[in-house]
C-alpha angles and dihedrals in degrees: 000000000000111000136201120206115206113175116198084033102139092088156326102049098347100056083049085054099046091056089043095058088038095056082050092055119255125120104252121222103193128191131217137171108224118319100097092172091066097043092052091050090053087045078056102053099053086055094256086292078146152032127238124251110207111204153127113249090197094051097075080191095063093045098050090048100044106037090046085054094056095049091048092059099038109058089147088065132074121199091220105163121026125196120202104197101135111121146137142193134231098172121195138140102265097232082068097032117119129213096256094053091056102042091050094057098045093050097051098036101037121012086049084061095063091025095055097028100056093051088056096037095059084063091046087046095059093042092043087230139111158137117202114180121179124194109213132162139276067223090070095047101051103354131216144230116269098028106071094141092044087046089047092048101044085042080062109049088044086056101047084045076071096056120036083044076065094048113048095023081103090065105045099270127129127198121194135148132212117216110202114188118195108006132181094254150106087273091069106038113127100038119115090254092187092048092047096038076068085066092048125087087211086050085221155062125275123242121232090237087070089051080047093056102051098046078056087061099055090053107053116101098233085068083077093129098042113089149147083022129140118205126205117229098181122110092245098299088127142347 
């Protein structure tokens, strides 16, 4: 059974992505932190065509024990696109950042990428096949004031997009990442949509099924020549 893994899946982008992979037919594993009732709303929503994953993408710990475990006790089941979409915001001016702020935002943006990737990619490895997506940031492209540690993160994971394309395209394996910039979701709630949709070409906010569709693009299989690419998802605010 081909599988598709989507963290961060229980809402906002990632819940766009997860019926959207569904509708495409994979079963969708989808990880969440701790709102089970969302998750379960989103299980819902792609007619049960899934099962849900609970762990912390910060906690390296979490990820290795229960992701191995899955993989023990479904040998029937292939993990053949991921999709690392998980990611929060703790926004503040750096000169009045504090370590916590920075380190929280590190460990869930941009370690849950290598610690959550490498245990997939051995599987895809094996079956030289794969599809890696990972949703970054118009942050990471340009940056912004305020998020010096998300800019920094998503800087990273688009970085490291470039590499490891470089390393696995030989087996099979493709590695892109989408960069949405303002999105109907939770991440943007308390911005003045109508006073920044002026900045922006598209005069309004994206919606997280355009995000969905593009990372469906990059996993398709027929994408097999597309990698170590980053697509903007933006309405022309910057590319």
């Amino acid at each position: 059974m081909k599988c598709a893994l989507v963290t961060g899946g229980s809402r906002g982008i990632g819940r766009a992505i997860c019926i959207r992979l569904a509708n495409e037919g994979y079963y969708v594993l989808i990880n969440y932190k701790s709102n089970q009732t969302a998750a379960e709303n989103t299980l819902e929503l792609i007619n049960y065509n899934g099962e849900l994953l609970q762990f912390d993408v910060a906690d390296k710990e979490q990820i290795k024990s229960v992701l191995d475990n899955w993989i023990s006790i479904n040998p029937d089941k292939y993990i053949e696109v991921l999709v690392n979409n998980a990611g929060i915001r703790e926004d503040a001016l750096m000169s009045w950042m504090n370590d916590e702020q920075w380190d929280n935002i590190i460990k869930t943006n941009l370690d849950s990428f290598f610690y959550v990737t490498r245990i997939v990619l051995k599987q895809m490895l094996v079956r030289k096949y794969g599809r890696i997506v990972n949703v970054v940031s118009l942050s990471g492209l340009k940056g912004l004031a305020g998020q010096t540690n998300y800019a920094a993160a998503k800087a990273g994971v688009i970085g490291a997009t470039k590499s490891l394309a470089q390393e696995v395209a030989r087996f099979g394996i493709t590695v892109n990442a989408v960069a949405p910039g303002f999105i109907k979701t939770d991440m943007v709630e308390g911005l003045d949509e109508k006073e920044m949709s002026k900045l922006i070409p598209a005069k309004r906010f994206g919606l997280p099924e355009e995000v969905a569709h593009a990372v469906s693009f990059f996993a398709a299989k027929e994408a097999s020549y597309v990698t170590a690419q980053v697509l903007s998802i933006n309405g022309g605010l910057y590319s």
